[in-house]
Structure formats: C-alpha cells, structure tokens
C-alpha positions in Angstrom: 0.0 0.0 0.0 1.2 3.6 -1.0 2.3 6.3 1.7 -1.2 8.0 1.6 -0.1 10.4 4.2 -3.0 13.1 2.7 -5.8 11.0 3.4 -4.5 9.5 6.6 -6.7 10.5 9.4 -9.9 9.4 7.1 -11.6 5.6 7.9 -10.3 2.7 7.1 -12.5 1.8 4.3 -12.0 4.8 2.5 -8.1 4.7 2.3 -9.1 1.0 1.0 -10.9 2.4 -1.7 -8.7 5.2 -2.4 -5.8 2.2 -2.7 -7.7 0.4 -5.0 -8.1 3.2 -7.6 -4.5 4.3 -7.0 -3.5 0.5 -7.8 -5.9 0.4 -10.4 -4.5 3.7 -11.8 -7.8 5.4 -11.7 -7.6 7.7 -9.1 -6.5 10.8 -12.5 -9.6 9.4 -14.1 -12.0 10.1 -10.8 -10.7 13.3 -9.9 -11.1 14.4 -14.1 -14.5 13.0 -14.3 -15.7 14.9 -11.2 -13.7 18.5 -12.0 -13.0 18.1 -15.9 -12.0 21.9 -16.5 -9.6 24.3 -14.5 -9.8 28.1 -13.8 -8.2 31.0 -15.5 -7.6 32.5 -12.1 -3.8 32.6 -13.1 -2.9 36.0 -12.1 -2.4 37.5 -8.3 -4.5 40.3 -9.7 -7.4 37.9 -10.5 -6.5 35.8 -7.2 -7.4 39.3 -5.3 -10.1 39.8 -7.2 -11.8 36.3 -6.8 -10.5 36.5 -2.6 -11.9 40.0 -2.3 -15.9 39.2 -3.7 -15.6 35.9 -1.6 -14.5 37.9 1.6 -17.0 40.6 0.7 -20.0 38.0 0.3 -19.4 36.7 3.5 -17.5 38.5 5.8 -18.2 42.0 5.3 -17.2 43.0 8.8 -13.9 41.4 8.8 -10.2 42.7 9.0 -9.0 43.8 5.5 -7.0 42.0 3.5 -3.8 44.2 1.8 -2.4 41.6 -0.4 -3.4 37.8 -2.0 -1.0 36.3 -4.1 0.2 32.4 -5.4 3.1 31.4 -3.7 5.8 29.2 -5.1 7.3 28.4 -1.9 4.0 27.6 0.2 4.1 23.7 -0.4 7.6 23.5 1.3 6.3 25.4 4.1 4.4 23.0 7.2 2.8 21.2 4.4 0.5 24.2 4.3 -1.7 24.4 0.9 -2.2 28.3 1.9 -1.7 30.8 4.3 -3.2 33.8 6.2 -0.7 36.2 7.8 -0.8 38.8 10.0 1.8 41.2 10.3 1.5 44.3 12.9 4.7 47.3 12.1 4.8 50.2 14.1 4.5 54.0 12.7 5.4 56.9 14.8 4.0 55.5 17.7 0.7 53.9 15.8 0.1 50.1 15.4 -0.7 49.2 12.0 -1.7 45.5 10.7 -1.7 44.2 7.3 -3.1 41.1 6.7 -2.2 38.7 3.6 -3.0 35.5 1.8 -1.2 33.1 0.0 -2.0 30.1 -2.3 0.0 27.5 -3.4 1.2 28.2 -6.7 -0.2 24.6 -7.9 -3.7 25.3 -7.5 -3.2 28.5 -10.7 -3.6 25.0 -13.0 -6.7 23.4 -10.9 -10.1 23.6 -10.8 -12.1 26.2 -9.6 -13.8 24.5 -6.7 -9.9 23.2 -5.7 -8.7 26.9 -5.2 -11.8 27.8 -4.0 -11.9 25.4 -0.9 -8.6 26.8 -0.2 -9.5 30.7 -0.3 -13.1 29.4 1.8 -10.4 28.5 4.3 -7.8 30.6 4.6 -10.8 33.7 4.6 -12.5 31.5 7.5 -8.9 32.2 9.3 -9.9 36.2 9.6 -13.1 35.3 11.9 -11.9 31.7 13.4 -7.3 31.5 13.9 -8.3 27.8 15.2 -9.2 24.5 13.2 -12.2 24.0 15.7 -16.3 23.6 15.1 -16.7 27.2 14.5 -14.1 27.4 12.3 -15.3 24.1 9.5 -19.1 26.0 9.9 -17.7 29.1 8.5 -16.1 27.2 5.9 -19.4 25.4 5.2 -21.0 28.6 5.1 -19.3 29.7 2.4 -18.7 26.9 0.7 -21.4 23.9 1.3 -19.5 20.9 0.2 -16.3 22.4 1.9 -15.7 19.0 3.5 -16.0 17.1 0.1 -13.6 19.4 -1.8 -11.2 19.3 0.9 -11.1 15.4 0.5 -11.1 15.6 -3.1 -7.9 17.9 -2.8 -6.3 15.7 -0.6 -7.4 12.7 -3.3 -5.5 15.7 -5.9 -2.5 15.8 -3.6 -2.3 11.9 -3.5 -2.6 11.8 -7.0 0.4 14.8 -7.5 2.8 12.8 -5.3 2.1 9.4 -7.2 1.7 10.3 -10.7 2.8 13.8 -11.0 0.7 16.4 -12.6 -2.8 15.6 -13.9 -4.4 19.1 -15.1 
C-alpha cells in the first residue's frame, strides 16, 4: 500500500478504496471526471479579485486584507496548501496590521472549486485563527461541500505525489 499520508486520518474503508483506484490507476480518471476543466484565475491580480468578492459576500465585517497572491514556496512550508498572515509594524507611535493571503502556486492550474476550498479556508482564518467547530461552519457557510472538496484535494495531492501532474 502507498504512503497516503494526505488521506491518513480518514476511515479505514476509505483509504481502502482510495488504494484500489490508485492500484488500479484510476484515481486521475476520478478526480477528471468529477472537475474536468480548471480556472483561469492565473494571475495574483485575479487571485485578489476572486479572494476580495468571496470575503466581501461573507465577511463583510472582517479585518481587511492588503495583499493575496500564489506562492511558489507555500508547499515547502508545514505542508501548508495556503496561508493567512498577519503582520503588525509600528509607525510613529501607531500600530498598524496588514493582513495577507497566499495560495500554493499549484492550485493556478486546478479547478475552480480546488482553489476555492482553499480561499473558503484561509478567509474563514480572519473570523476563526483555530481549526475548531466554529471554524469548519464558517467554511461550510461559504462553501457547502467544503468537507467534500477538501477530501477531493487531498485525493488531488495523493494523486500529485504518485503520478505527478494531472491538469
């Protein structure tokens, strides 16, 4: 059985399954049948833009965000697929806090409901810093089938450390 260190907290019976189609070498097939086409997100500007009417549908009230960009070094990072920073300068005598997000620079060739799981959750990270109940409902808020697409990246990230590349 492959290292399937993405999926590993999920039941038994799934990673069975997920074995059998990596074995079977159908897990690409799965994944292209369920999200056939990727975005055209592929710019930081239209990253922003896409973060920003996301934030702005659901978390009006929220701290603003100064910057959202792809990142190339994110996957190297804690394993991280994104990230939400804070970072709080001082001028003459005034705190000031910017706060930025980063994707993963592999999700520019994915589909759209790949990088959106990941914006749903690093925007639910301005409300909710924790991974706790409160947290996953904001994510379901915005995104219903949060908990789906997050498996089906992880079934992604299987498949990218197996076979390499599939979109």
């Amino acid at each position: 059985m492959p290292n399937l260190h993405f999926i590993a907290h999920y039941p038994e019976h799934l990673k069975v399954q997920i074995n059998r189609l990596i074995e079977d070498e159908k897990l690409g097939n799965y994944l292209l049948s369920k999200y056939p086409k990727t975005h055209e997100i592929n710019s930081d500007k239209a990253l922003y833009t896409y973060t920003m009417e996301l934030r702005n549908s659901f978390l009006r009230k929220s701290e603003p965000i100064t910057k959202v960009i792809y990142d190339g070094k994110i996957s190297d990072i804690n394993d991280a697929l994104g990230l939400h920073r804070i970072t709080i300068k001082n001028h003459g005598g005034r705190l000031r806090s910017k706060s930025e997000i980063r994707v993963a620079t592999l999700f520019k060739n994915t589909p759209e409901a790949f990088l959106k799981m990941i914006v749903v959750h690093e925007l639910s990270h301005l409300k909710v810093k924790e991974h706790n109940k409160a947290f996953y409902a904001l994510c379901e808020n915005m995104e219903p089938s949060y908990h789906q697409l997050e498996f089906d990246v992880r079934l992604y990230m299987t498949h990218l450390d197996l076979f390499g590349k599939l979109y």
